[in-house]
NUTI-433897 format. One record per residue (C-alpha): residue in three letters; x negated, y negated, z. Coordinates in steps of 0.05 Angstrom, whole numbers, m for minus. Example, Ala and Ser with C-alpha at 12.3 -4.5 7.8 and 13.67 -1.06 7.14 Angstrom:
# residues 2
{"Ala" {m246 90 156}}
{"Ser" {m273 21 143}}
# end
This chain:
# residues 596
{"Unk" {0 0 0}}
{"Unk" {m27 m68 m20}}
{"Unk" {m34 m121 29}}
{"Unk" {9 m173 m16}}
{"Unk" {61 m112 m7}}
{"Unk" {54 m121 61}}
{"Unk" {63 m190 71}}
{"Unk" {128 m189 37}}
{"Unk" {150 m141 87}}
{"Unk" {135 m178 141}}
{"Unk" {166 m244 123}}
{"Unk" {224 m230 99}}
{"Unk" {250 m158 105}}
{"Unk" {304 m176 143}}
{"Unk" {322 m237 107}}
{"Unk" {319 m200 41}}
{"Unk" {365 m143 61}}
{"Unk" {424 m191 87}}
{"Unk" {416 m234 19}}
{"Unk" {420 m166 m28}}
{"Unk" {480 m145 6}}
{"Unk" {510 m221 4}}
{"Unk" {494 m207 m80}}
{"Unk" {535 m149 m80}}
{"Unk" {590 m165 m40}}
{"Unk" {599 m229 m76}}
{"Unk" {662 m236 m138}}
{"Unk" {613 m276 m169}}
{"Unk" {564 m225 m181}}
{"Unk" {600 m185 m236}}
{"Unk" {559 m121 m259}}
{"Unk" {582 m60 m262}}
{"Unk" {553 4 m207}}
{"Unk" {503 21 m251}}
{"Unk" {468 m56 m247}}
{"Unk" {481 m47 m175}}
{"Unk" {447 7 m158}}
{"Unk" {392 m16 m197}}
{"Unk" {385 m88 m161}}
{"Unk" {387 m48 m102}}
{"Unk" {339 5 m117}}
{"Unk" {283 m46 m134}}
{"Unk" {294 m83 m79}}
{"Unk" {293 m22 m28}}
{"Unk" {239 m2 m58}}
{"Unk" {190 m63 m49}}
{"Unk" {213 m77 20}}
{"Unk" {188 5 25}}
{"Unk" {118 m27 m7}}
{"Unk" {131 23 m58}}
{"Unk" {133 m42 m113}}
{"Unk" {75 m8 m161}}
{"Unk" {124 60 m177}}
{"Unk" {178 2 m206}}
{"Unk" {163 21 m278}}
{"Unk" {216 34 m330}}
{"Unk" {209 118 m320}}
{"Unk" {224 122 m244}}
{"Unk" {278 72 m255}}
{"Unk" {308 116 m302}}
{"Unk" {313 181 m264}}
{"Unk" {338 142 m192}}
{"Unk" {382 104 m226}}
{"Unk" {399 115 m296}}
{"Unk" {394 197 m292}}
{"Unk" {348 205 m332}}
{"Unk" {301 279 m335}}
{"Unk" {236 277 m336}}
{"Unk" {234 273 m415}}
{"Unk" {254 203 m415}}
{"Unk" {214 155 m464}}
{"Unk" {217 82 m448}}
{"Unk" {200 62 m521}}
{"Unk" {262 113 m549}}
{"Unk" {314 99 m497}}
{"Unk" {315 20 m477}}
{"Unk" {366 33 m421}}
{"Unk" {323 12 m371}}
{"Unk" {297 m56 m406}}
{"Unk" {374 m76 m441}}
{"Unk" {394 m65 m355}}
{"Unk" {345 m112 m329}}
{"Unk" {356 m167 m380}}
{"Unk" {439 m162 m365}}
{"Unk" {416 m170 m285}}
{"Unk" {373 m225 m298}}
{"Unk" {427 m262 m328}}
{"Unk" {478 m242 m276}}
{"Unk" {431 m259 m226}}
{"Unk" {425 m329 m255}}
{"Unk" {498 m341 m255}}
{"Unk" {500 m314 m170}}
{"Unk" {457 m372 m161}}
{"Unk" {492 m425 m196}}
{"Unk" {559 m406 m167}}
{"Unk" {565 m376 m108}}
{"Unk" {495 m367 m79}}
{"Unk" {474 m443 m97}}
{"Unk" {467 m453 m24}}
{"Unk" {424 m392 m1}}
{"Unk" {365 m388 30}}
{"Unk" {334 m333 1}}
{"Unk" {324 m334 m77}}
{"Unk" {315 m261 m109}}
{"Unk" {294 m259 m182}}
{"Unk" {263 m208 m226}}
{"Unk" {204 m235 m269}}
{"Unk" {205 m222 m344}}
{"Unk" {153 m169 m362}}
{"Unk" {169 m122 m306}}
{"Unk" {227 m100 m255}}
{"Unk" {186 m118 m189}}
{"Unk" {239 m169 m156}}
{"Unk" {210 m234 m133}}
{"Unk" {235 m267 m62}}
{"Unk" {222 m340 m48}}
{"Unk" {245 m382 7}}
{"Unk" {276 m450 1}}
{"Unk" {234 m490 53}}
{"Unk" {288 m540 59}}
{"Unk" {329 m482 105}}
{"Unk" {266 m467 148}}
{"Unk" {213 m412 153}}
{"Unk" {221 m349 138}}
{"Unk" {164 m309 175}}
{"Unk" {184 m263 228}}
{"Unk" {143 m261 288}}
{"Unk" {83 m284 248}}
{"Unk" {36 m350 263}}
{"Unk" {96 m395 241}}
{"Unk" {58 m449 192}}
{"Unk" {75 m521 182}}
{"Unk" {112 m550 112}}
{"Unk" {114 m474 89}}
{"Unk" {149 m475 21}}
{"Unk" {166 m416 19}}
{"Unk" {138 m339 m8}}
{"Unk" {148 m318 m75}}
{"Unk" {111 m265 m124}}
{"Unk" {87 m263 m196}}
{"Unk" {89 m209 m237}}
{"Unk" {39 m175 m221}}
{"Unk" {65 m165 m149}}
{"Unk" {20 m218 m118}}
{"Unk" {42 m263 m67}}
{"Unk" {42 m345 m84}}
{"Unk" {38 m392 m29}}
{"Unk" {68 m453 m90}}
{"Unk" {43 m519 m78}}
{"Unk" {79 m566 m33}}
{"Unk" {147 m592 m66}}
{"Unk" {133 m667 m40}}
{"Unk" {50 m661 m44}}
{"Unk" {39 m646 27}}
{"Unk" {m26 m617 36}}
{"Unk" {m22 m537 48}}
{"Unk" {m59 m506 113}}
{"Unk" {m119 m468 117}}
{"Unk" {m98 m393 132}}
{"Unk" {m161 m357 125}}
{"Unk" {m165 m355 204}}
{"Unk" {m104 m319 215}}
{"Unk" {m105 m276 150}}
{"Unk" {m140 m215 192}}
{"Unk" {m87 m209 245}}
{"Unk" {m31 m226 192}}
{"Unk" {m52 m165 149}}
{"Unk" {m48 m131 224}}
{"Unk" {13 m140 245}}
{"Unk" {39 m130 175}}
{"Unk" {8 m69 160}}
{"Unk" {34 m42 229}}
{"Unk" {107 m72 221}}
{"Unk" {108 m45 148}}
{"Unk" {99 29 168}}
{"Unk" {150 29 220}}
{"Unk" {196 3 169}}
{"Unk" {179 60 121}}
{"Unk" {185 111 182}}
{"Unk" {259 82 203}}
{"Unk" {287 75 132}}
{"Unk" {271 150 124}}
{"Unk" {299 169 180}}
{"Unk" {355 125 171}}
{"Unk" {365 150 98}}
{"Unk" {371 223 128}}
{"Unk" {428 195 182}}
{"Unk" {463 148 143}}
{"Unk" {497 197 94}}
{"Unk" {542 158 55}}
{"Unk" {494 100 48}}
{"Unk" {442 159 30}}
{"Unk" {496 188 m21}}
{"Unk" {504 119 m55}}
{"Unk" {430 121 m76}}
{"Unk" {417 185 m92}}
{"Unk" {413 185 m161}}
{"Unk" {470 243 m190}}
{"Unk" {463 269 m263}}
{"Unk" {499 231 m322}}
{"Unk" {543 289 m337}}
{"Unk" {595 248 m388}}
{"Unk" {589 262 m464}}
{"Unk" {548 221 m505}}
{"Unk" {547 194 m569}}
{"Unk" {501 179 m620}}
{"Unk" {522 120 m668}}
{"Unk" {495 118 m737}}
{"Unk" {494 65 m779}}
{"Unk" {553 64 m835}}
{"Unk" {519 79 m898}}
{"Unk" {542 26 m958}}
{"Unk" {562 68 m1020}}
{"Unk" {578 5 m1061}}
{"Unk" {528 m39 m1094}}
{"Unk" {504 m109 m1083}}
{"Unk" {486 m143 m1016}}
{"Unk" {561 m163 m985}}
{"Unk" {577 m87 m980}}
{"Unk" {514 m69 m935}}
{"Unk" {531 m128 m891}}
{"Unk" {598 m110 m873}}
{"Unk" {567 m30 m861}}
{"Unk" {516 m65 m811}}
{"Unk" {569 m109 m775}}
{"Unk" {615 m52 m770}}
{"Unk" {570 m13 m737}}
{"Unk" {555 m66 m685}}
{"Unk" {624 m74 m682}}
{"Unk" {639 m2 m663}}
{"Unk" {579 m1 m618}}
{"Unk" {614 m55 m577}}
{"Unk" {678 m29 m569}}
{"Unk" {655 40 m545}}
{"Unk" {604 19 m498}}
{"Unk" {681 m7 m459}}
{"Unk" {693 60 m449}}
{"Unk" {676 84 m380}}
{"Unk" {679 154 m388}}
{"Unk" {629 161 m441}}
{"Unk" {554 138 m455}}
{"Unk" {531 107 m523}}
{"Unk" {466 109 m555}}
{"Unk" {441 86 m618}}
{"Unk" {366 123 m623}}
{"Unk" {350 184 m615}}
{"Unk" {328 198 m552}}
{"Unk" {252 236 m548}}
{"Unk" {209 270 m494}}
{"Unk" {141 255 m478}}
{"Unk" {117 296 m530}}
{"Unk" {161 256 m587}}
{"Unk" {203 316 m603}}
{"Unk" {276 294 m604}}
{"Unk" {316 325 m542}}
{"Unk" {380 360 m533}}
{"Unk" {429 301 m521}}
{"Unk" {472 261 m550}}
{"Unk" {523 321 m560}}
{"Unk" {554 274 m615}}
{"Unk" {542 237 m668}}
{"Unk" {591 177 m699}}
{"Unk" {568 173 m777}}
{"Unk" {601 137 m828}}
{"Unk" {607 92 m898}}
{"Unk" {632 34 m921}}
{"Unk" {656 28 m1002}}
{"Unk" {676 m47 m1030}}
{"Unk" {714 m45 m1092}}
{"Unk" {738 m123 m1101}}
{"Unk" {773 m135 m1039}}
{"Unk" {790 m70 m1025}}
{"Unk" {751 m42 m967}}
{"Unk" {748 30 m947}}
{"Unk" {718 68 m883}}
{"Unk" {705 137 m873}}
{"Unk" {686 160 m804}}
{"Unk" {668 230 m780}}
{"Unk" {650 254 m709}}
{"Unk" {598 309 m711}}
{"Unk" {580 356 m649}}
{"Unk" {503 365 m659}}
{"Unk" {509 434 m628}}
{"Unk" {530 468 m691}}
{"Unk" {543 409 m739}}
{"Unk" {613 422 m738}}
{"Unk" {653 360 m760}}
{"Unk" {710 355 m706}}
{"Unk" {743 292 m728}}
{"Unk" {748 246 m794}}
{"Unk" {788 188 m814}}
{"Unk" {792 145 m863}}
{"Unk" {811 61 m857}}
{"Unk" {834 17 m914}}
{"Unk" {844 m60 m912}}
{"Unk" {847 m120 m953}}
{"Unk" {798 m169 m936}}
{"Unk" {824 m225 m967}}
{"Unk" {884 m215 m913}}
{"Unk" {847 m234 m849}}
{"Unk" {767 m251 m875}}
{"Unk" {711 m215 m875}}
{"Unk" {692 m210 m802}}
{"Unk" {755 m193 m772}}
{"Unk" {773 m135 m825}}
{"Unk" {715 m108 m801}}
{"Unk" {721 m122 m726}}
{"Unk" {794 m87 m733}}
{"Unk" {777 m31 m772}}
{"Unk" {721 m12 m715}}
{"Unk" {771 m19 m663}}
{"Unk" {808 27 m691}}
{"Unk" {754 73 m701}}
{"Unk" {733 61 m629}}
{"Unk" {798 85 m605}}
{"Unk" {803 145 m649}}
{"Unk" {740 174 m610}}
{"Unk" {736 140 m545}}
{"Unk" {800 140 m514}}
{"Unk" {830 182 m461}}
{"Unk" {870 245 m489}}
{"Unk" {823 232 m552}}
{"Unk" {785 277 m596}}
{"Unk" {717 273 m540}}
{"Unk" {763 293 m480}}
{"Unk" {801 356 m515}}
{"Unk" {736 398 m554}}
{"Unk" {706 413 m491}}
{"Unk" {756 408 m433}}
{"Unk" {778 490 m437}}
{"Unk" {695 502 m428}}
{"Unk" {682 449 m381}}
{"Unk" {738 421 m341}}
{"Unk" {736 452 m262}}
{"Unk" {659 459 m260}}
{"Unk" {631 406 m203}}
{"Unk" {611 346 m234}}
{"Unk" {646 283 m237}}
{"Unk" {658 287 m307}}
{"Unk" {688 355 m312}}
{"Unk" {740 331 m259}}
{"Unk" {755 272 m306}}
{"Unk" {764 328 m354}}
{"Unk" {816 362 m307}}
{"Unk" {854 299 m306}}
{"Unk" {865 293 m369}}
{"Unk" {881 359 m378}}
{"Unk" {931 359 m314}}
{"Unk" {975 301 m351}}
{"Unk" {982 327 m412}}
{"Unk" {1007 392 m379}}
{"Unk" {1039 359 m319}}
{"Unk" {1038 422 m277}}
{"Unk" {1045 431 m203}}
{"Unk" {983 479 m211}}
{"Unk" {948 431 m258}}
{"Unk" {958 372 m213}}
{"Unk" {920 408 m148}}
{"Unk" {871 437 m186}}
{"Unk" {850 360 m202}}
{"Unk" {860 328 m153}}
{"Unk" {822 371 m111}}
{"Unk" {763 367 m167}}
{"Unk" {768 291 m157}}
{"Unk" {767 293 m89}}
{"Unk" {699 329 m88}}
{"Unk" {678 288 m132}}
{"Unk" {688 231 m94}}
{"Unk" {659 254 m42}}
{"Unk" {595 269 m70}}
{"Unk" {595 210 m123}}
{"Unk" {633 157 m72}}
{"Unk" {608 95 m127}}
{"Unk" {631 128 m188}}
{"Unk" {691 84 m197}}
{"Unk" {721 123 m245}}
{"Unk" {716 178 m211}}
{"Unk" {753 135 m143}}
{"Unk" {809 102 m198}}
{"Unk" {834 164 m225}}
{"Unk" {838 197 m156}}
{"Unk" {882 140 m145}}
{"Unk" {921 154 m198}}
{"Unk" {932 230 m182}}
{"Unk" {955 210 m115}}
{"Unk" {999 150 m150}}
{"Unk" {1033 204 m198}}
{"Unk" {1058 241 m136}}
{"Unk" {1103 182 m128}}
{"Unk" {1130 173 m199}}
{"Unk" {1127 240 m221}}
{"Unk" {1155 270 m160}}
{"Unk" {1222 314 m193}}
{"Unk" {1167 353 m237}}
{"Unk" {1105 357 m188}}
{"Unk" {1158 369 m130}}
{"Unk" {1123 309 m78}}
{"Unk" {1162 273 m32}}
{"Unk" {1154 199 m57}}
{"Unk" {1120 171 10}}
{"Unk" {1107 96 26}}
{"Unk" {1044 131 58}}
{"Unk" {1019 163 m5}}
{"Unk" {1039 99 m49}}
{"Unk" {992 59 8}}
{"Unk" {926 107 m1}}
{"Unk" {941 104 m79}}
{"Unk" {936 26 m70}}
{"Unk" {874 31 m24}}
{"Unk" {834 72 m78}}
{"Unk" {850 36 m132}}
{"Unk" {821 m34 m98}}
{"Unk" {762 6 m79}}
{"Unk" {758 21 m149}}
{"Unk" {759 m42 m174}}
{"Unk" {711 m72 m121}}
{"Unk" {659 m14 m147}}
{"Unk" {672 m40 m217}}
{"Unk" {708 m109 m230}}
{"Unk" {703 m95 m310}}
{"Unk" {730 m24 m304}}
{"Unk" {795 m16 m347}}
{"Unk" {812 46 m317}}
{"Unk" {816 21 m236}}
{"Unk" {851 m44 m258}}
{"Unk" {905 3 m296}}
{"Unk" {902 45 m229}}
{"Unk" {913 m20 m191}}
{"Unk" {957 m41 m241}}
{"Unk" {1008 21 m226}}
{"Unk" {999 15 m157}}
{"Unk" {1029 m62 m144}}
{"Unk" {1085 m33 m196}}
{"Unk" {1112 21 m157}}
{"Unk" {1097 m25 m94}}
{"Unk" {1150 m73 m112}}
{"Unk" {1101 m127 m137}}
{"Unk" {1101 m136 m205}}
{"Unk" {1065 m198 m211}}
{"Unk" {1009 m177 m183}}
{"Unk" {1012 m114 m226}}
{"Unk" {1015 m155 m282}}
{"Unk" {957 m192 m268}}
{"Unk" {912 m134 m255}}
{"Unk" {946 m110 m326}}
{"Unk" {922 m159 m363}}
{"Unk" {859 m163 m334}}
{"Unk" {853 m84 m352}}
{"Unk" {877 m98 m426}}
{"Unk" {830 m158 m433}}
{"Unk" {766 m112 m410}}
{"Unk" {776 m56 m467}}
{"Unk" {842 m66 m503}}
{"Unk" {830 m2 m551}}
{"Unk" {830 40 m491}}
{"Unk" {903 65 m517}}
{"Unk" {922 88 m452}}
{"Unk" {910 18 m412}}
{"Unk" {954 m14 m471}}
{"Unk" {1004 35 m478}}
{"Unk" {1010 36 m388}}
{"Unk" {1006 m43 m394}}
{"Unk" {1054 m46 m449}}
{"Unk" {1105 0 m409}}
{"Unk" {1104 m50 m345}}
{"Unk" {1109 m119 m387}}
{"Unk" {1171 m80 m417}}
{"Unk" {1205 m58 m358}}
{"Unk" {1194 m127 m313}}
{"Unk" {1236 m158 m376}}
{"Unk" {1179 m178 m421}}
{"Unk" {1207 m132 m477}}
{"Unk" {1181 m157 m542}}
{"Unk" {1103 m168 m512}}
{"Unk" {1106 m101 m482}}
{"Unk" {1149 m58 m536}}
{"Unk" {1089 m95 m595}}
{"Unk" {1037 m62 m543}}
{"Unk" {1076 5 m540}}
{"Unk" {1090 18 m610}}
{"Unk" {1022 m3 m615}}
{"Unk" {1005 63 m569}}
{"Unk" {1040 104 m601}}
{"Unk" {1007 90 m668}}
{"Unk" {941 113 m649}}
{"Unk" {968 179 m617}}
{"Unk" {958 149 m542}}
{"Unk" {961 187 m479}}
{"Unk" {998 254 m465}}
{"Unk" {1032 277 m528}}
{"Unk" {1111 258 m526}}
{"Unk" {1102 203 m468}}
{"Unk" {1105 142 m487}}
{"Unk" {1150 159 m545}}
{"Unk" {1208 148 m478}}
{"Unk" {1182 87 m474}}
{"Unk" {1197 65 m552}}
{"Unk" {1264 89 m529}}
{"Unk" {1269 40 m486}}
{"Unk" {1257 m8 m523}}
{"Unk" {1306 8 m579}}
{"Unk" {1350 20 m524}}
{"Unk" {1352 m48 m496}}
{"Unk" {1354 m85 m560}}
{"Unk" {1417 m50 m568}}
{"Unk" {1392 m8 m629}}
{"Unk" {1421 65 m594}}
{"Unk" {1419 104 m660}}
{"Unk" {1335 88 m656}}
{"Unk" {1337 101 m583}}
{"Unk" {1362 166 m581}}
{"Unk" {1311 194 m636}}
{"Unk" {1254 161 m599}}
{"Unk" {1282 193 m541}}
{"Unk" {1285 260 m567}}
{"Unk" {1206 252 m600}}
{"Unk" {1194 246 m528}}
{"Unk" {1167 306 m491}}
{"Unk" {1232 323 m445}}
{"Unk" {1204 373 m399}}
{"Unk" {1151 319 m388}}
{"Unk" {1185 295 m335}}
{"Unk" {1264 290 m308}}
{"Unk" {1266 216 m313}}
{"Unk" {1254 228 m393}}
{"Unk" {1317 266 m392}}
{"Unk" {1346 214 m354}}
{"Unk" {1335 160 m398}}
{"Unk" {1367 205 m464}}
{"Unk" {1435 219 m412}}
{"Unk" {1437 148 m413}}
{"Unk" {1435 133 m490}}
{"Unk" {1480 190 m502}}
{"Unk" {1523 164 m455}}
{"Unk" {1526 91 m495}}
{"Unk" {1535 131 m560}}
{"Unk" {1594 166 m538}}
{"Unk" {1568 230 m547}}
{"Unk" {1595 268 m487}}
{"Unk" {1578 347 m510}}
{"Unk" {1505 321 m514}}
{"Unk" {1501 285 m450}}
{"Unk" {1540 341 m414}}
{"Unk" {1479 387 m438}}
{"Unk" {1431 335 m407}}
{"Unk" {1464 340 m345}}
{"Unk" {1479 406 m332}}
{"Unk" {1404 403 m347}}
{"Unk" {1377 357 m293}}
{"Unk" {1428 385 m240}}
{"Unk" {1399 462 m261}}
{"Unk" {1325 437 m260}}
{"Unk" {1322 373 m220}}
{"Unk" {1382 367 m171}}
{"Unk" {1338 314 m124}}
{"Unk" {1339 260 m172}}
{"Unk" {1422 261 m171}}
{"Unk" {1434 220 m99}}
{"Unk" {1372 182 m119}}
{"Unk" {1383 158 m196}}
{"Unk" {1395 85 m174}}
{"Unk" {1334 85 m127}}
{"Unk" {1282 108 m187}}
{"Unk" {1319 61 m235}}
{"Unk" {1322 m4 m189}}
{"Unk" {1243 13 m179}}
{"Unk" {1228 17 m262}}
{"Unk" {1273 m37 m284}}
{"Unk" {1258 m97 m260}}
{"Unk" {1315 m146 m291}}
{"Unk" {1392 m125 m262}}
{"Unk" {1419 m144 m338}}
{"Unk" {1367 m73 m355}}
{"Unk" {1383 m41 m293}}
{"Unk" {1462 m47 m304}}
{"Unk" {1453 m35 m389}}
{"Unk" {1413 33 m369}}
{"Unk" {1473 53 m309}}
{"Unk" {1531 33 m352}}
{"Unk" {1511 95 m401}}
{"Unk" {1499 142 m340}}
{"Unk" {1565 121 m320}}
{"Unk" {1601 134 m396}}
{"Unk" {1552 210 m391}}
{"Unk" {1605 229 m338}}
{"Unk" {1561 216 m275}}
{"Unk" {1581 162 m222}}
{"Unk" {1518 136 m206}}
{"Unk" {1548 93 m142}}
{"Unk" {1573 170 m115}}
{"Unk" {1510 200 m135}}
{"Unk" {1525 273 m153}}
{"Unk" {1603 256 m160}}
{"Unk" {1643 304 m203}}
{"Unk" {1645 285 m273}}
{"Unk" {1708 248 m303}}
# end
């Protein structure tokens, strides 16, 4: 350990700690976990004096994951990471942390953090010859310490007569602080479990550039800008990891990962602009997904054609329920890692089974446990325990206030691990719905929608509450909008279309969206096609409906008004949807009444 290692320790260990944790508990300090844990890690690690192993390679295995085959100059994780927290760390200080005392930075040219003192809020030392006009201690980048000159031109003191017993005490303070943080790593387990590094177990993929198969220079332009285009729009999803090199070991041959590859062309005839995209698993080569994308640009220019286009590309691949999430999830789903529980997940919704839904949840709840800042991980526990509330008839729950409150809890944890996360806002978002505050859930909708608006299940969720807290047109647009790029469970947000026709008064449209619907989804989709029979007169139909839901579901009977009042915010929707329940033959006032 170097002496200038040492005096860091001792003057400010203390000091630095409190500030790092005032960084990361601050709104204004808006990374997601994974710039967390790095700010943390380097600064842990210098107050440790263990500031010479910062390079780009140890980085990567504590914090990015990486094996011991990572290559700096093939996989720039590490460098693109500390250039996004330099920046973020710029904006703490202007906003929120323009008062603090202690400054942290991170020097260009390497990832050892720098800690200064502003002398203006007084020394910094701790229990060491306390000096006069001290500025303040601060590092360059080679990890020496800088004693600046004097702000104002005060002359600095002579400290070559204390610098023996400085180096002293410091050397003797810094290895008790090794010796406790060990220990304390060992006792603290959750704070231990937050920095242990855990393997990056979610799929990656490789994007290629889109090959132009036109002529001329305008062609290859719009190729290059839709690939940075699609680049940008997957790196929003949380569940996957994006790379656009292959990835090489230390002896340059290319490695296993990513399992996919995105390739892709462009073709220009006049304004006619065509796309062809095809996801490959490098495993076998086998091509498990093409596509391809027409447009006009003379309709909406050049750079949003192509902007468009690679949203819709990004969605194809990226998005929950999508082509990623079902070629694996047989082989995969129930292992331990966190992403083969987000595999389970998935694959519990789109069966919606009793057995389905323990088997994840349990997964997730292991995973949290072991993976406590993987906010992904934290939202979608939040969500299993949420759908034990709105889809209690089919997982056979009991709707609690109690399990409503822990689904509310999670999902602000969520968010508070990851601000930017789509997923935990939607979580959140779902959570101040069924909590009777739709506002709110609005709010933390649009905030989801606005953070990766082709995730087709955040827009298709968001779309659903706009629509049902009276905002029909903005929410049906984001629906049908859902339902065009095969979002979420197959057959569920078809009910929702339904709904939409249904309230618009257009019953003929709303019962065939209803019946596109997946009706053993859940009792509440039968539900809402008793109602629109009901309006259409068709009483044969809506008898079978019935007799259906008192067969299969008799609990939502005596509690149809409840489950309604809690969907549908407006009482002109509320009474449009019980005025066809009432014309099905059921008396909704006498719940389970005899029918007329």
């Amino acid at each position: 350990m170097t002496s200038a290692s040492v005096n860091r320790i001792a003057a400010s260990q203390e000091e630095v700690q409190q500030q790092l944790e005032r960084i990361l508990s601050s709104d204004e300090f808006r990374l997601p976990e994974r710039a967390r844990r790095f700010l943390e890690f380097v600064v842990t690690e210098t107050l440790a004096g263990r500031r010479d192993y910062l390079k780009a390679f140890t980085i990567a295995q504590a914090v990015f994951g990486r094996d011991a085959n990572f290559d700096a100059q093939q996989d720039p994780c590490v460098r693109i990471e500390a250039g996004r927290l330099r920046r973020e760390l710029e904006h703490y200080y202007l906003t929120a942390g323009a008062a603090d005392r202690i400054i942290i930075t991170i020097p260009k040219g390497g990832y050892m953090p720098v800690f200064e003192v502003i002398e203006s809020a007084g020394p910094a030392d701790m229990g060491l010859p306390e000096q006069p006009d001290q500025p303040g201690l601060s590092g360059d980048d080679s990890g020496q310490i800088n004693r600046g000159a004097d702000p104002i031109g005060r002359e600095q003191p002579d400290r070559r007569l204390w610098r023996p017993l400085y180096w002293l005490l410091a050397a003797g303070f810094a290895l008790i602080l090794i010796s406790a943080a060990a220990l304390l790593q060992q006792l603290e387990s959750p704070k231990a479990a937050r920095k242990t590094a855990t393997p990056d177990t979610r799929p990656s993929i490789l994007v290629e550039r889109f090959e132009s198969v036109s002529d001329g220079g305008l062609a290859s332009d719009i190729s290059r800008g839709m690939t940075d285009d699609i680049i940008e729009k997957l790196v929003r999803f949380n569940d996957i990891v994006v790379v656009t090199a292959m990835p090489r070991n230390r002896t340059g041959r290319v490695s296993s990962e990513p399992l996919y590859a995105l390739q892709g062309s462009v073709r220009l005839e006049g304004s006619q602009l065509r796309s062809t995209a095809r996801l490959v698993r490098r495993a076998d080569a086998a091509v498990i997904w093409a596509s391809n994308y027409d447009a006009d640009i003379k309709v909406q220019g050049i750079p949003k054609t192509q902007a468009s286009l690679a949203g819709d590309i990004a969605a194809a691949v990226g998005r929950p329920f999508g082509v990623m999430f079902q070629t694996d999830t047989a082989a995969i789903a129930g292992n331990a890692d966190a992403f083969s529980c987000v595999l389970s997940y998935y694959s519990y919704r789109s069966e919606m089974t009793v057995k389905a839904h323990a088997a994840a949840k349990s997964c997730l709840q292991r995973a949290a446990e072991e993976a406590p800042a993987d906010s992904n991980v934290t939202a979608l526990l939040s969500l299993i325990h949420l759908d034990e509330f709105r889809f209690s008839y089919q997982l056979h729950t009991k709707p609690t206030a109690a399990t409503l409150g822990i689904a509310k809890e999670l999902a602000e944890h969520a968010v508070q691990l990851d601000p930017k996360n789509a997923r935990a806002l939607q979580a959140l978002m779902l959570a101040d719905f069924f909590g009777n505050d739709p506002a709110e859930a609005l709010r933390s909708g649009a905030e989801a929608y606005a953070s990766n608006p082709n995730d087709t299940e955040v827009a298709g969720e968001y779309g659903l509450r706009l629509s049902m807290s009276g905002e029909w047109d903005k929410g049906c647009t984001l629906i049908s909008e859902a339902v065009g790029k095969n979002a979420g469970p197959r057959g569920y947000y078809e009910v929702g279309m339904a709904l939409c026709a249904f309230m618009r008064g257009d019953t003929q449209a709303a019962e065939l969206w209803s019946r596109m619907s997946d009706l053993n989804y859940n009792p509440m989709h039968r539900l809402v096609l008793l109602s629109i029979l009901g309006a259409r007169g068709k009483q044969q139909e809506a008898k079978e409906q019935l007799d259906w839901i008192r067969r299969q579901s008799p609990a939502l009977i005596p509690n149809i008004r409840r489950e309604v009042v809690s969907r549908l915010a407006r009482p002109e929707d509320q009474e449009r949807f019980f005025a066809g329940i009432e014309a099905a033959g059921l008396s909704v006032q006498d719940g389970d009444a005899p029918d007329r």
